[in-house]
C-alpha distance (Angstrom), angle and dihedral (degrees) to the residues before:
residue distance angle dihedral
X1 . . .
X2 4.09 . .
X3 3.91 89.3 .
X4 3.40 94.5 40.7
X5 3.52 92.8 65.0
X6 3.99 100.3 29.9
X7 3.84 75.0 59.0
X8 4.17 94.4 55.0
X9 4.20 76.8 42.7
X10 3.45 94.7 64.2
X11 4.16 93.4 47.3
X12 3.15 91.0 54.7
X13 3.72 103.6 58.5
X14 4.00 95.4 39.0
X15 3.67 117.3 94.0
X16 3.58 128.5 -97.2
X17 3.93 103.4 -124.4
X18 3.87 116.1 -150.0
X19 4.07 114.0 -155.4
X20 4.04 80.4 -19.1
X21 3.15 94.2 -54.5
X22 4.04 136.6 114.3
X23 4.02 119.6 -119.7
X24 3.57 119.0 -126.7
X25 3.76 125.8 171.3
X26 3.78 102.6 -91.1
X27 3.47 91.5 16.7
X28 3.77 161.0 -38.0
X29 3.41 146.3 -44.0
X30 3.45 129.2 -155.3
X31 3.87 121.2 -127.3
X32 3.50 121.0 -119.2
X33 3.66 123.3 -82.6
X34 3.75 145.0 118.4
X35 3.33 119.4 -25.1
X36 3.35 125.2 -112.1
X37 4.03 126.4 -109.3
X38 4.00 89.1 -124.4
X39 4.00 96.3 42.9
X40 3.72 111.5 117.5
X41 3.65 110.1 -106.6
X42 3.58 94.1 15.0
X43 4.32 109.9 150.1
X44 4.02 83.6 -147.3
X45 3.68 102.8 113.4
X46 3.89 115.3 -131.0
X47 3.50 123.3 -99.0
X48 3.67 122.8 -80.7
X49 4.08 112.9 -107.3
X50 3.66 113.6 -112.6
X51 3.86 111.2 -116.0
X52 4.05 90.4 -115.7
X53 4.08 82.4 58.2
X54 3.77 98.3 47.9
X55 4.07 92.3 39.6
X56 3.87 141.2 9.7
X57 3.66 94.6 -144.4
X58 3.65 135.6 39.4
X59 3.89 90.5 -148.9
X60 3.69 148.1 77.7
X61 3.71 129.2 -139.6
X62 3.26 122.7 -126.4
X63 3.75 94.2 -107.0
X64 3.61 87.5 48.6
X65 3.96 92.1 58.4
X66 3.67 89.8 42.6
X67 3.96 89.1 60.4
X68 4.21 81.1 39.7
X69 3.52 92.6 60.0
X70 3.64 96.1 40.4
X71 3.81 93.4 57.2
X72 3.66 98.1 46.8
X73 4.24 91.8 60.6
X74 3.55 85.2 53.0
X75 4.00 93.4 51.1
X76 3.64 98.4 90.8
X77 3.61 145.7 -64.4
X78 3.90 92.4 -32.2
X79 3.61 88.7 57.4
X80 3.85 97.2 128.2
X81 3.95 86.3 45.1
X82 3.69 102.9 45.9
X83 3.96 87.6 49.1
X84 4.03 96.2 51.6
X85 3.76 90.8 45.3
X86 4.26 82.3 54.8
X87 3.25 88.6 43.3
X88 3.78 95.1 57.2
X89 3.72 93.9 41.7
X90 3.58 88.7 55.2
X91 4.43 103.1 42.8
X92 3.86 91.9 39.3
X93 4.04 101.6 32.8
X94 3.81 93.6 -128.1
X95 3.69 126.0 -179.7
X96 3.80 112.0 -115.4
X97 4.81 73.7 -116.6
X98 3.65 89.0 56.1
X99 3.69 94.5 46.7
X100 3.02 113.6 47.4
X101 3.90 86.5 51.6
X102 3.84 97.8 58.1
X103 3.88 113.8 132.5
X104 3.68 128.0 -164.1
X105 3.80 89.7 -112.9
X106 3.56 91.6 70.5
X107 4.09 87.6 56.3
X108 3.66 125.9 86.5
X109 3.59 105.9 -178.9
X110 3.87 91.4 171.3
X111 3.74 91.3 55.4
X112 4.12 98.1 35.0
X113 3.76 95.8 -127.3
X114 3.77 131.6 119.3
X115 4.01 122.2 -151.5
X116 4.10 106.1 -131.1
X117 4.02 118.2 -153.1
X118 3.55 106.0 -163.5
X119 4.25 117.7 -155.5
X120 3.74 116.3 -155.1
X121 3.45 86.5 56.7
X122 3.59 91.2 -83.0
X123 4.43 119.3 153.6
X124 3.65 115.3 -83.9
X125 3.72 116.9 -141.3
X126 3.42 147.0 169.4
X127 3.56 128.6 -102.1
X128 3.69 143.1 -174.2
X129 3.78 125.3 -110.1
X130 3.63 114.2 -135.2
X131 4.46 121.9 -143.0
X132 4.10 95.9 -97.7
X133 4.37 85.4 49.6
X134 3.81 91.6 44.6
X135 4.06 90.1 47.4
X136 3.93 92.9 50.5
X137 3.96 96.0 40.4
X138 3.92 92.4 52.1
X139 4.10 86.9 42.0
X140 4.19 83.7 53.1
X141 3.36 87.7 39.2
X142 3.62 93.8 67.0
X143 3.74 95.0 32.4
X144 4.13 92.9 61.4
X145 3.96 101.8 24.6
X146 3.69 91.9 158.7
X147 3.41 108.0 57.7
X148 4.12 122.5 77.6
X149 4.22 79.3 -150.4
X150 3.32 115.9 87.8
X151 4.05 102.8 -145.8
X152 3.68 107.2 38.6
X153 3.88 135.0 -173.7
X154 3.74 119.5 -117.7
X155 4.31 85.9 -102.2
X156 3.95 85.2 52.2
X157 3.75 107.1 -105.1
X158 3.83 127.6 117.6
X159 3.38 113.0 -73.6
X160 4.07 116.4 -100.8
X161 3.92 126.3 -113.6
X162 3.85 80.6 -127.2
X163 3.69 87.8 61.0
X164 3.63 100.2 48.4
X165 3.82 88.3 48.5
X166 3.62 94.8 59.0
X167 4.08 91.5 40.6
X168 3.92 92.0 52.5
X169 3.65 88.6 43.8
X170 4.14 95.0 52.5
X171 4.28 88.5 38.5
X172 4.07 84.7 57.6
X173 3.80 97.0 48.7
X174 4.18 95.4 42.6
X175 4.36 76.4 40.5
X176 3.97 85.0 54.8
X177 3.37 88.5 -145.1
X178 3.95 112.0 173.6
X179 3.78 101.7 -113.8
X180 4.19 129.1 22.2
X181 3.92 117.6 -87.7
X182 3.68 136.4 -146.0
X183 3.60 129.5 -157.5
X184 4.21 100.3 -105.0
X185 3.91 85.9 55.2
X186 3.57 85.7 84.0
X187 3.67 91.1 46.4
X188 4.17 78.2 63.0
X189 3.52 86.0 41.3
X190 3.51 93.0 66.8
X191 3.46 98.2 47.7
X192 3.59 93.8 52.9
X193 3.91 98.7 49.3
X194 4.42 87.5 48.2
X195 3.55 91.4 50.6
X196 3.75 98.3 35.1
X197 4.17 82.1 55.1
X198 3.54 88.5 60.7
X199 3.88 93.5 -113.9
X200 4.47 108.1 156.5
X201 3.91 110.3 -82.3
X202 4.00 87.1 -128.1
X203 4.33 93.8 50.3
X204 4.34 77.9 53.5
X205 3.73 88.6 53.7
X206 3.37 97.9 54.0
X207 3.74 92.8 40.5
X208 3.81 96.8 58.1
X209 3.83 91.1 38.8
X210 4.11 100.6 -112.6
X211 3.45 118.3 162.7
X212 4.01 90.3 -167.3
X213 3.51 117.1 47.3
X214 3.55 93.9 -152.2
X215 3.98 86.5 87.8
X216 4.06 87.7 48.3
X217 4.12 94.7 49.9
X218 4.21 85.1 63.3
X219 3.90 89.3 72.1
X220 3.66 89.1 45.7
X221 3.80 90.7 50.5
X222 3.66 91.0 49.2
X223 4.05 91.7 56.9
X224 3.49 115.6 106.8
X225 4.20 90.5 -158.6
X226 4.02 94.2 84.4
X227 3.77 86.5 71.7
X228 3.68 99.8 47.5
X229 4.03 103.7 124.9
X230 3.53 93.0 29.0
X231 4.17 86.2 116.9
X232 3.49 123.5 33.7
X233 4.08 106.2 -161.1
């Protein structure tokens, strides 16, 4: 019978919450509860930007990756490294996955061809390696002659994603390009340039490994050369 009626006690001194909230005279005030993310003081971080917010394209021109490459030889001692591994992103549309985990073995420098894995179960292929490639991959070659990766750390492991991240993100700033960069931008930059060229949407497929060509036809949509002739003057 006691803690029966400490019980009733107890109701009787806790507040009556309207809508969640406690009365006051001339108002309310809420109960507490989580903060919310726009609450002064609050240690919730923000939220993260959405990439349409921070950018209005997911690509780079090829003047853009021009000034991209020339800011990452002039980055710091791994200049000549950090601008072939750009360089490679950006020729063979590599994910930041795929290249960080290129191996000699999948190099012919005698025959000018490099041997692309694909992740995501994409199509590996084989493609040619152009004169300024071949240059910069015997230069690195000679740099790192130890290593059966091609783009090694300064303890003489692959490089991380992390690491390319940050070293894309410091070439765009000293680039001063007009929005922040990520590494599979030039993955989309590649796209755009082949299909801007003109080169066959299914030769692009094949090129950057997709197994649906929906994710090819994008580029191709992007290409201002299916409305050349649309004006005459």
């Amino acid at each position: 019978m006691a803690k029966a009626s400490g019980k009733q006690a107890a109701r009787a001194l806790a507040p009556t919450l309207v809508n969640g909230k406690v009365p006051l005279r001339g108002g309310t005030l809420k109960a507490p509860g989580r903060r919310s993310r726009s609450t002064p003081g609050s240690s919730i971080p923000p939220r993260r930007l959405s990439n349409a917010a921070r950018r209005k394209r997911e690509y780079l021109t090829p003047d853009e990756v021009e000034k991209l490459l020339q800011a990452a030889g002039k980055l710091g001692r791994h200049g000549q490294r950090d601008r072939t591994l750009l360089l490679l992103a950006y020729r063979h549309g590599l994910r930041v996955s795929e290249l960080v985990a290129l191996r000699w073995d999948q190099v012919d420098l005698k025959a000018g061809v490099l041997h692309v894995a694909r992740v995501k179960n994409g199509l590996a292929s084989t493609h040619p390696i152009r004169g300024p490639e071949l240059r910069a991959l015997r230069e690195l070659r000679r740099d790192y002659p130890n290593s059966p990766y091609l783009f090694v750390s300064e303890l003489g492991g692959p490089m991380t994603p992390a690491t390319v991240r940050k070293l894309i993100t410091r070439a765009g700033e000293k680039a001063h390009l007009p929005f922040p960069i990520h590494p599979h931008m030039l993955r989309h930059s590649t796209g755009y340039k082949l299909a801007n060229d003109g080169h066959d949407t299914r030769a692009i497929q094949q090129y950057l490994g997709h197994r649906n060509i929906t994710h090819t036809v994008r580029y191709t949509e992007l290409s201002p050369e299916r409305f050349k002739g649309f004006w005459k003057d």
